[in-house]
N, C-alpha and C positions, 0 to 999 in steps of 0.2 A: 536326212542325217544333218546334223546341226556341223557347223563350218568349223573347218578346226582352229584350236587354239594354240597359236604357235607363242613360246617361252622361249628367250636365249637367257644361259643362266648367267652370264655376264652382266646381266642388265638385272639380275637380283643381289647384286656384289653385296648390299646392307643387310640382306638376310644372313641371321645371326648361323654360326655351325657352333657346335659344341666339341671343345679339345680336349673334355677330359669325360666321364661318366657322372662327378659328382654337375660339374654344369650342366650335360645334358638334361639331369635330374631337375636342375633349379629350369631349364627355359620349358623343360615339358614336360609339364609335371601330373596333367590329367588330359583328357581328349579337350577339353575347351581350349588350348594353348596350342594344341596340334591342330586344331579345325583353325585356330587365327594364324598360326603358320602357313596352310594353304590358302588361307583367303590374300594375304599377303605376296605369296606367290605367285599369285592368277590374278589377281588386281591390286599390284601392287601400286597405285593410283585413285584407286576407290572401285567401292562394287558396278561395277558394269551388268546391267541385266541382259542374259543370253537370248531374252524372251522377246523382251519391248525394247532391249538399246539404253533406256533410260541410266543415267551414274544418279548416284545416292547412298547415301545412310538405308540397309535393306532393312528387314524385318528378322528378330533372330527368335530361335526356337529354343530354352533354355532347357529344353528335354531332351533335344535333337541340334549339339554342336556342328554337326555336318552341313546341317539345311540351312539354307538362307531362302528369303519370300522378298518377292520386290513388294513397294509400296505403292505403286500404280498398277501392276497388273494382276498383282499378289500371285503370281507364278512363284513357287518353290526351286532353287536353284540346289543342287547336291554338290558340295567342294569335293569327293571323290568320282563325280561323273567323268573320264575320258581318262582317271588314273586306274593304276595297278589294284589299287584299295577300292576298283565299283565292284557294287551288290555285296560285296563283302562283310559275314556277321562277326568277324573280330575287331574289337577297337582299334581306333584311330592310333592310340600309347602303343598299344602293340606292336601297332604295321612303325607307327616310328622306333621303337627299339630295334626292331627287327633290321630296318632301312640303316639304321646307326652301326649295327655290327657288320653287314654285309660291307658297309662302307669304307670300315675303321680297321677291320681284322686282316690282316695281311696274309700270314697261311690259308686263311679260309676255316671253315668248320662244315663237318656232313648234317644231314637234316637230322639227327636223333640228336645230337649237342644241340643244335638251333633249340631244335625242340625242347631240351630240357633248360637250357639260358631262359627261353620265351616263357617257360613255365604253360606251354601249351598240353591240351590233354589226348590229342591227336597228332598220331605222327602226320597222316595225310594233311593237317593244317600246315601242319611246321614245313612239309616241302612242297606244298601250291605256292606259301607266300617267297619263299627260299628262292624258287625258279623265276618268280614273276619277278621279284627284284635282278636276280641275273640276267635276267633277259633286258627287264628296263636298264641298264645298266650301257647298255650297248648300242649305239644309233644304228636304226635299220637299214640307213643307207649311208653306205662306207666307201669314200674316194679312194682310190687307187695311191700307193705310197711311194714313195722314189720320185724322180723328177729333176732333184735338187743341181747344180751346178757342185761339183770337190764333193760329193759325195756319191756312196755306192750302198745295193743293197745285196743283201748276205741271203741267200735260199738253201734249205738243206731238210731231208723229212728225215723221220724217224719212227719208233714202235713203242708205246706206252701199253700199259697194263700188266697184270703178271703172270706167272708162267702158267703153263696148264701141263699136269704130267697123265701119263696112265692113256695116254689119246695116242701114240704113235711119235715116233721119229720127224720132228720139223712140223708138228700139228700145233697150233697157239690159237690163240684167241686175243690175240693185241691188236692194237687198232695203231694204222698209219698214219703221223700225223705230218704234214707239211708244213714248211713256216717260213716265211719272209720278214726279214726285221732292216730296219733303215741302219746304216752305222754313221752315228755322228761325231764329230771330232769337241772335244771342248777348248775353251781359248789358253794361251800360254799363259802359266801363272796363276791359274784359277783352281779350286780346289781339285783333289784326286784327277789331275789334267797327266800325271803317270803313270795312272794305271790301266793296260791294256791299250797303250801308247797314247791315250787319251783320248778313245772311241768309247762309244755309250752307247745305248740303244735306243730311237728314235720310236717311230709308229710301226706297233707291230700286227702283222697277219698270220692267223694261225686257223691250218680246215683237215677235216679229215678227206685224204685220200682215198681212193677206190683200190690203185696198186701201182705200185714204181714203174708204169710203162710212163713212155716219154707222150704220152696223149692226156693222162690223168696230170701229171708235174707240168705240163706246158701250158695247158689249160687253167690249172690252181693259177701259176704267174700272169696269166693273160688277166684274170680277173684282181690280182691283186697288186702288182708291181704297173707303174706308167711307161708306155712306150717308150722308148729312146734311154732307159734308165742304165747304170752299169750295172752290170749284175755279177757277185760272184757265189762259184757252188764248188763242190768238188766235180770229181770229174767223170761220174756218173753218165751213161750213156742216155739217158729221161732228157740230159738235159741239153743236150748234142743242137736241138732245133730250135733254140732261144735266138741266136743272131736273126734266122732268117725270119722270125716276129718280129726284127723288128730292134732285139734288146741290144747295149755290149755289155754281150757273155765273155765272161773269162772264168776258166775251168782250171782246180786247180788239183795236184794228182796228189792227196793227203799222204795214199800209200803205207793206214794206217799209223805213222806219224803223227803222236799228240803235238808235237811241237810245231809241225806243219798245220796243224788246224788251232791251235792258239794263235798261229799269224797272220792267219787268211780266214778263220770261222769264227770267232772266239764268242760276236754276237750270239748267233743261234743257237752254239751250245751251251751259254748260259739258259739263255730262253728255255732250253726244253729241260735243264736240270731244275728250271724254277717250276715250269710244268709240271715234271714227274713226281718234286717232293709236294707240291699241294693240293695234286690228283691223287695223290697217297693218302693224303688226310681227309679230302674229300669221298673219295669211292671207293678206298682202300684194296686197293691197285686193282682195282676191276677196270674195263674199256669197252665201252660199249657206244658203238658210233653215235646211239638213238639221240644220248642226253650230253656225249660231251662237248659237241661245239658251244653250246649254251653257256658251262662252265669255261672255257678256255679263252674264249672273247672277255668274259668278265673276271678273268686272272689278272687279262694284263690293259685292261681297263687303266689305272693308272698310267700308264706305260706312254699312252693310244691317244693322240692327238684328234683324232676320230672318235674317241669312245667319249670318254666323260676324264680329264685330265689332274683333277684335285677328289678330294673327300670330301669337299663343298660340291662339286659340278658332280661324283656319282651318287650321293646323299641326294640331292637336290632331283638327279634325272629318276634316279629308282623311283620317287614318291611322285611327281605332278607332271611329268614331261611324256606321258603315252598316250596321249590323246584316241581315240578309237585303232591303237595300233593293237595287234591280234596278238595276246598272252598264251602260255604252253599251258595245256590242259594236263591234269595227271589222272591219270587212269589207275584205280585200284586197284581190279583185278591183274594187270602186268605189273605194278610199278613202276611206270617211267612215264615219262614228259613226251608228248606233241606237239611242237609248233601248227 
């Protein structure tokens, strides 16, 4: 297996983004523009050969924008080898359109819109490439959040999807979802520094739970929140065993009280109102644990200090930054995604 190619997209800052669709249009305008996009990407310094080592001026294939051929060992190098776009038979313009919307569109949109914007003639195209950007979208490995000195993290789960009738009294099919969000404070004087006393929401964790025992919520936190961090929840008994991990827990007794969780939740509960209304537009209030963490990581992608933090850095990770990392396969006969 060939060594991987590590990219930090900071050290691509010159790489152009496109702020509007008519510019996207003018930088990338057929696959030859999108193949020198990633050649730029990945040797942004000149072609490096993977084969022999050698830099140089490569050999280009005016049939085949993709390939590049050294001119010492005449090895063929593929610019989608180690991205979301290998083996792939739809154009290069496509996976970029496609990377552009996922990146730009803030609600979101479900595979059949994808589909129909892409002008694709398979639904099954339209949500392979849909999910593989979701997924690249998201770094595989995600540091633990909190830590911070004056600041605290806000934990609270909930039930997304919609209702199921004609099944029994208290039968659903919602899925639990847990969440941890950092709450940042902004400076005096600085814009919207009033509202919601001047707390934001910093890097967020969001996973589907198994069930409100205090073994499933304590475990979600061990993995997502840093030791010694403060932590607030309501006062749910799940969350009873946070101190002796380790946290400072402070509990606080909502008491159904909107006004009490405006002043002590207010993070979380935006976070899952943003969740519910763009899994609504996504899955259209369906929950199904298979396929949603894929989607919910790459909600709040912007958000996610950890994820990809601009529309430049998830633009840029969807397309060249997955080097042999393992994509979700979709299955026709079920319809859904496998990691």
């Amino acid at each position: 297996m060939d060594a991987p190619v590590l990219m930090d997209i900071d050290q691509h800052a010159a790489l152009p983004f496109p702020q509007s669709l008519p510019e996207f249009q003018r930088l990338f305008p057929d696959d030859s523009s999108c193949a020198h996009y990633l050649e730029m990407a990945r040797w942004g310094d000149g072609f490096v050969c993977p084969h022999c080592g050698v830099t140089g001026e490569p050999f280009r294939i005016g049939t085949r924008p993709g390939v590049l051929a050294c001119r010492k060992c005449r090895r063929q190098t593929g610019l989608t080898v180690g991205t979301v776009m290998e083996r792939s038979h739809t154009p290069l313009s496509t996976w970029f359109w496609a990377a552009y919307l996922v990146a730009t569109q803030t609600p979101g949109m479900s595979a059949v819109q994808f589909q129909r914007q892409l002008g694709l003639s398979r639904y099954e195209t339209a949500f392979q490439i849909l999910h593989k950007l979701r997924a690249g979208m998201v770094r595989p490995h995600q540091d633990r959040i909190g830590g911070r000195a004056n600041e605290h993290v806000e934990v609270d789960e909930t039930w997304v999807g919609g209702r199921t009738r004609g099944e029994g009294r208290g039968v659903h099919h919602k899925v639990l979802v847990a969440c941890a969000v950092e709450a940042r404070h902004r400076k005096p004087g600085t814009a919207q520094d009033k509202r919601k006393d001047g707390r934001y929401a910093g890097r967020v964790r969001l996973a589907v739970a198994a069930d409100r025992s205090a073994r499933s919520l304590c475990k979600f936190v061990d993995g997502a929140v840093a030791p010694g961090t403060l932590i607030v929840t309501d006062d749910w008994s799940g969350y009873a065993g946070l101190r002796k991990r380790g946290y400072d827990h402070h509990a606080i007794a909502e008491c159904g009280d909107p006004e009490v969780t405006e002043e002590f939740l207010p993070i979380t509960h935006l976070v899952f109102a943003n969740l519910k209304t763009w899994l609504s537009g996504i899955h259209h209030g369906s929950a199904q644990s298979t396929y949603k963490p894929t989607s919910m990581n790459t909600r709040f992608a912007s958000t996610d200090a950890s994820t990809r933090s601009t529309p430049f850095a998830r633009y840029s990770a969807s397309l060249v930054m997955q080097w042999r990392r393992h994509m979700p396969d979709f299955i026709p006969a079920t319809g859904r995604t496998y990691m």
